[in-house]
C-alpha positions, 0 to 999 in steps of 0.5 A, spaced: 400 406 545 407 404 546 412 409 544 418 407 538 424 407 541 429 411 537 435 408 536 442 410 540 448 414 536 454 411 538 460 416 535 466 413 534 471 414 542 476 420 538 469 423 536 467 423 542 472 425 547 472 433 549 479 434 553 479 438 559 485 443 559 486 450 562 486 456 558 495 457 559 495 450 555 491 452 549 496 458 549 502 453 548 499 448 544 496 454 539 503 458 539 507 451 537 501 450 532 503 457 529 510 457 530 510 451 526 505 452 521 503 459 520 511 462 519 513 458 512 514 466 509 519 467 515 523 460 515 523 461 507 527 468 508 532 466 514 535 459 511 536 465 504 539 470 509 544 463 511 542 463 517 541 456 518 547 455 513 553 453 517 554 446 521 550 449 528 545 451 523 540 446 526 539 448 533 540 455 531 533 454 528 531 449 534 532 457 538 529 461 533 523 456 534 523 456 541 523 464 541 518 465 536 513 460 540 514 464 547 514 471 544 507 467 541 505 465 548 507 472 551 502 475 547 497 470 546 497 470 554 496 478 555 491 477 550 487 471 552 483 468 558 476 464 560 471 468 556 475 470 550 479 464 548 476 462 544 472 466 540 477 470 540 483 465 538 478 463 533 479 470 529 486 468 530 486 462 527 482 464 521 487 471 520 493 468 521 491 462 516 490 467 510 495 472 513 501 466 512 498 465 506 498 472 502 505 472 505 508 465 502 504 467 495 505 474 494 512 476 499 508 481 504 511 484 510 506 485 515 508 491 518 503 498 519 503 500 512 501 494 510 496 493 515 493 501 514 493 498 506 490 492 508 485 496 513 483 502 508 482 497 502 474 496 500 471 491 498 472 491 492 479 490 493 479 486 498 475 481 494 480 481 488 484 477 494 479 472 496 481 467 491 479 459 491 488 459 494 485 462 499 480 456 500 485 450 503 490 454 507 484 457 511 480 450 511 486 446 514 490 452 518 485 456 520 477 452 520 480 446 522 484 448 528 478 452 531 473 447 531 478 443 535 478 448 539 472 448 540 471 441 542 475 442 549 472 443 555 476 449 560 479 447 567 475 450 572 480 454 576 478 458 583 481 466 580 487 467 585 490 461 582 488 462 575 492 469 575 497 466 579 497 460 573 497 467 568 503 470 571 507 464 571 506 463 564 507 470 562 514 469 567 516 463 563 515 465 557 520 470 558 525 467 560 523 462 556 525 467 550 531 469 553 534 463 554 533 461 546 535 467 544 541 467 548 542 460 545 544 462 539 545 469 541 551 471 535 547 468 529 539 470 532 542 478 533 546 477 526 540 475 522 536 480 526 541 486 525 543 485 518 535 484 516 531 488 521 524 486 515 524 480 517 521 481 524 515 483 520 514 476 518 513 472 524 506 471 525 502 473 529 506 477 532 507 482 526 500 483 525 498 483 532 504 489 534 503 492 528 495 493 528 496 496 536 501 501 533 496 503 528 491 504 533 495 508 537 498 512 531 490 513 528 488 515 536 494 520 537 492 523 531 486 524 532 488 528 538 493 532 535 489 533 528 494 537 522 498 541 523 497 547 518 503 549 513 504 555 508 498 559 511 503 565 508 502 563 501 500 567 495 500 567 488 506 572 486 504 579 483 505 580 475 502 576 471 498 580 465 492 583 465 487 578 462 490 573 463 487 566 462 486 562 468 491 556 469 489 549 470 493 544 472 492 537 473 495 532 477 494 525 475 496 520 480 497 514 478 497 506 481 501 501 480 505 503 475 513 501 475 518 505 472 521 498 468 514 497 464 514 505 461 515 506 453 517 512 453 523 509 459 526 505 453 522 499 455 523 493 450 515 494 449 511 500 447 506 501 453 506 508 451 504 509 444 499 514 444 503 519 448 509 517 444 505 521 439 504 527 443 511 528 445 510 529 453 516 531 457 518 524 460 523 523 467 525 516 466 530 516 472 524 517 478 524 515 485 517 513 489 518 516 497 514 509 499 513 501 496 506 503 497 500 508 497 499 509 504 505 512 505 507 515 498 500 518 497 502 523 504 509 523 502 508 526 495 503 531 497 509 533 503 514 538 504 518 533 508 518 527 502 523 521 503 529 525 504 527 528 511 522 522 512 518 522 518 512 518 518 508 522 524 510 529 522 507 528 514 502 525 516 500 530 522 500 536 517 496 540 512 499 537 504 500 541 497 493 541 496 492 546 503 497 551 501 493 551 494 487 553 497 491 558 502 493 562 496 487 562 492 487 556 487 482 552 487 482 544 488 478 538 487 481 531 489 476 526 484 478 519 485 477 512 482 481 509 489 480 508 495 481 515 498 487 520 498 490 518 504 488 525 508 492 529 504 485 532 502 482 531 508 476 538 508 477 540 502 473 539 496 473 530 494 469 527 489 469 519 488 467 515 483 469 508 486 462 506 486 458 510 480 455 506 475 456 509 469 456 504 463 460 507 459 465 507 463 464 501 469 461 494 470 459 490 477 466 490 478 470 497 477 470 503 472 475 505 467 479 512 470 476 515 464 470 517 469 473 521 472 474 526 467 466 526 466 464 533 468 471 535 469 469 542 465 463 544 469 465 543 475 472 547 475 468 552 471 463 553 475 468 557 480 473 563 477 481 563 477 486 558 478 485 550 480 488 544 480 485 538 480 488 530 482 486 525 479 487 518 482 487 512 478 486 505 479 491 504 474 495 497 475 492 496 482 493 488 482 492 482 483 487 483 477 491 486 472 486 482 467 481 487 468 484 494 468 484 494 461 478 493 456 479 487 451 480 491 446 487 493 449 489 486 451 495 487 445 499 483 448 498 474 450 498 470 452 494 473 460 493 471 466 486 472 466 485 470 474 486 474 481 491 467 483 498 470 480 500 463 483 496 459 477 499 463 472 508 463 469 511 469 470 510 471 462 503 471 462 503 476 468 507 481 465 503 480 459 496 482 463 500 487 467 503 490 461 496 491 458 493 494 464 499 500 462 496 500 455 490 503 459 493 508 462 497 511 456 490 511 453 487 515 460 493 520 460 493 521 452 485 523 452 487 528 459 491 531 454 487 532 449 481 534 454 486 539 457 488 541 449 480 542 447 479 548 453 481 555 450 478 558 457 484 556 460 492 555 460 492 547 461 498 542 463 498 536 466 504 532 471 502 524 471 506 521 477 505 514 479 505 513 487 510 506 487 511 500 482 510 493 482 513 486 483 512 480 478 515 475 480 522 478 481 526 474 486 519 471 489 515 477 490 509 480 488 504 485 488 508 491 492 508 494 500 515 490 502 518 495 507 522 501 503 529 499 507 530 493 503 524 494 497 526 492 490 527 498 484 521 495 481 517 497 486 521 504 488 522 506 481 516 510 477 514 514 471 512 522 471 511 524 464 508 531 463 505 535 457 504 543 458 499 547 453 502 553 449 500 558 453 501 554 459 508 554 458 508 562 455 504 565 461 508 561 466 516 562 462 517 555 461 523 553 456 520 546 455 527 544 451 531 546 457 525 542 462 527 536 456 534 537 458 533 537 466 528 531 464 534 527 464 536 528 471 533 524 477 527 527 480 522 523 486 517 525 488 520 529 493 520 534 487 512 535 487 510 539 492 515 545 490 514 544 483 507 545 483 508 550 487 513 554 483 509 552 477 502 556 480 507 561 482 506 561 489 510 564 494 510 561 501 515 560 507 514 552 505 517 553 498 524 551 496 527 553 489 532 548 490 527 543 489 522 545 483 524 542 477 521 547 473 526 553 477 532 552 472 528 553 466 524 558 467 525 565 463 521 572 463 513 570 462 511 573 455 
């Protein structure tokens, strides 16, 4: 029996045809390709510095180009051969796509802090970014590209003359780079000088010099560990036979900008519940970082903004550690992603992912989880305790889901993850409602702390940095602090003290009222916690203790 012939495919020539080329020409094509097609956010930002403004501006940015696709090829070149070009060019290509994206959109700097928030994020948090914008860009600058990519067949080389074609392209793109630079050398150096941030947005060499620092950062650390500090604390003596323990909380929030505050004299009420407690409000506080990852460590520091030293905060103990040196119990519940280290040993309890449906859905729970149990759990050890609450609080870009609908006072929302799909007001509305929520979770901690006759209860709330909203193009937060907007350095700290708090500790709360007023930052916080518990410690500094001006003879 005859067989049936099948019939022959005949694909289209340009379908057909596999290119031959070696892998130093598939570094120049693909550093060409991301200078020209992965670095809109740097060429946005230089021509709004004016660096291509004036008559030569046209081959100033002729050099800028060259320099950035050979400090690409340079890279590329180091990191690329034979067997991992493309598999590894591939993951480039994808992460590039969606890194030029986040950095169009949202206005980020890739530099290592945001690479730490980008590397510490869950996944929840990660999936509120992966919106159907993130489709396109992928698809045409990322997918597409690789597919190409792996339609060409590599040129066979003898190894001698593929190092020694590696090291003439290592060697040319140097001198590549120097020339360029050189070309336009007052203008590039005056741009760079002038405006250091914007290194962070040339890409792929922001994230990829950025990822290095942060392994070698992370590894370092791993070999030093913490350091330890205040190891010679303890609680002062005096205090009243039969006394009440005392218990603090210290409510650290996310996300909330000082700008949006009610009780800062913001247009809005955002603060109606705790407008009707009366807490003691700081309307001129500053933030030690534009994000969580470095505001977290910083708060808990004795070193803060003012001595700022990334390695030495986060290589040492925190406030916490202090705490436990004198005796006074902690416990860090969190409804984020961590506490940065800063309670690395000590007692942690999260509620990222819990399932309690009268706080939570498939999404996220309400803050208010974390103070189920609370009770129980600092009753079950006697003496003093302090306790950190981590909110998830206005942790955007779903600003539409951190509050339930029943606070949705003010429309209409931007009900969706992709800021860009929304106007600006609709955004302020979402974000505004979200500090509804945390109003209502700070006013139901006082009142929690109210109702507890076994002890003397206050509460210290914080937020850890802002939030853009458009402002000037930007949005969400991280922008490196040299050049961050006050919407994203400028928080609200609010705090509440039970009477026999404030009576056993001798706090004046109307002369505290009236310190309010001053500016404060979050430098205050590790020494006016400890001068609130009453620990002494070589650590400590009078000077920096908000509540050291206003406090009198304990009764």
């Amino acid at each position: 029996m005859n067989a049936i012939a099948r019939p022959q495919v005949r694909w289209p020539a340009w379908l057909a045809y596999r290119p031959e080329l070696s892998v130093e020409a598939i570094v120049l094509i693909a550093s060409v390709f991301f200078a020209a097609f992965a670095n809109n956010a740097f060429w946005r930002a230089a021509s709004a510095a004016g660096a291509f403004a004036n008559g030569g501006g046209a081959w100033v940015a002729a050099c800028v180009f060259v320099a950035i696709v050979a400090i690409t090829s340079l890279l590329l070149g180091v990191l690329l051969n034979r067997w991992t070009v493309k598999p590894l060019l591939t993951v480039l290509l994808l992460v590039t796509a969606g890194a030029a994206h986040f950095m169009s959109q949202y206005g980020v700097y890739l530099d290592t802090g945001m690479i730490r928030n980008v590397l510490q994020s869950d996944g929840k948090e990660s999936a509120e970014l992966f919106t159907g914008g993130l489709v396109l860009p992928l698809l045409l600058y990322g997918l597409l590209p690789a597919l190409l990519l792996w339609r060409v067949r590599l040129k066979p080389r003898p190894l001698a003359r593929a190092l020694l074609a590696r090291l003439g392209l290592l060697l040319a793109s140097l001198a590549l780079a120097g020339v360029a630079l050189m070309g336009s050398f007052q203008d590039i150096s005056a741009l760079m000088r002038n405006h250091k941030e914007m290194r962070h947005l040339v890409t792929p060499a922001n994230y990829l010099v950025s990822l290095t620092r942060v392994a070698l950062d992370d590894s370092a650390s791993r070999v030093r560990g913490r350091t330890p500090i205040g190891t010679d604390a303890r609680v002062a003596a005096g205090r009243a036979a039969g006394a009440k323990p005392r218990l603090l909380v210290l409510v650290v929030g996310e996300t909330v900008r000082a700008q949006n505050w009610g009780l800062n004299g913001y247009e809005r009420q955002t603060t109606p519940e705790l407008a009707r407690i009366g807490p003691i409000n700081f309307p001129d506080t500053t933030a030690c970082g534009s994000s969580t990852e470095v505001s977290v460590p910083c708060m808990f520091s004795p070193y803060g903004r003012a001595n700022y030293d990334k390695d030495r905060i986060q290589g040492s103990e925190s406030l916490l550690n202090v705490l436990e040196y004198a005796g006074i119990q902690t416990l860090w519940r969190d409804n984020q992603t961590g506490c940065k280290n800063v309670c690395k040993g000590l007692a942690f309890e999260t509620f990222e992912h819990d399932t309690d449906p009268a706080y939570c859905d498939s999404e996220r729970c309400f803050d208010e989880v974390m103070l189920r149990g609370l009770r129980e759990r600092i009753g079950a050890k006697p003496g003093d305790a302090v306790v950190v609450l981590h909110q998830l609080g206005n942790h955007g870009p779903a600003y539409f889901r951190r509050y339930p609908d029943r606070l949705r006072r003010w429309t209409p929302t931007c009900d969706t993850n992709e800021l860009g799909k929304c106007d600006r007001q609709q955004i302020v509305n979402a974000y505004d409602n979200a500090v509804l929520a945390t109003d209502e979770f700070l006013a139901r901690t006082i009142r929690y702390l109210a109702q507890d006759t076994s002890r003397d209860t206050a509460m210290i709330y914080l937020s850890d940095h802002g939030e853009s909203l458009g402002e000037n193009g930007l949005y969400l937060h991280g922008v490196p602090y040299a050049i961050a907007p006050k919407t994203q350095t400028k928080v609200p700290m609010t705090m509440w003290f039970s009477p026999g708090f404030a009576a056993s500790r001798g706090l004046d709360l109307q002369c505290l009222r009236a310190e309010s007023t001053k500016p404060a930052s979050q430098d205050n916080l590790f020494h006016s916690v400890l001068g609130l518990m009453q620990v002494e410690t070589s650590v400590y500094e009078k000077r920096m203790d908000l509540f050291a001006p206003c406090v009198r003879k304990a009764v």
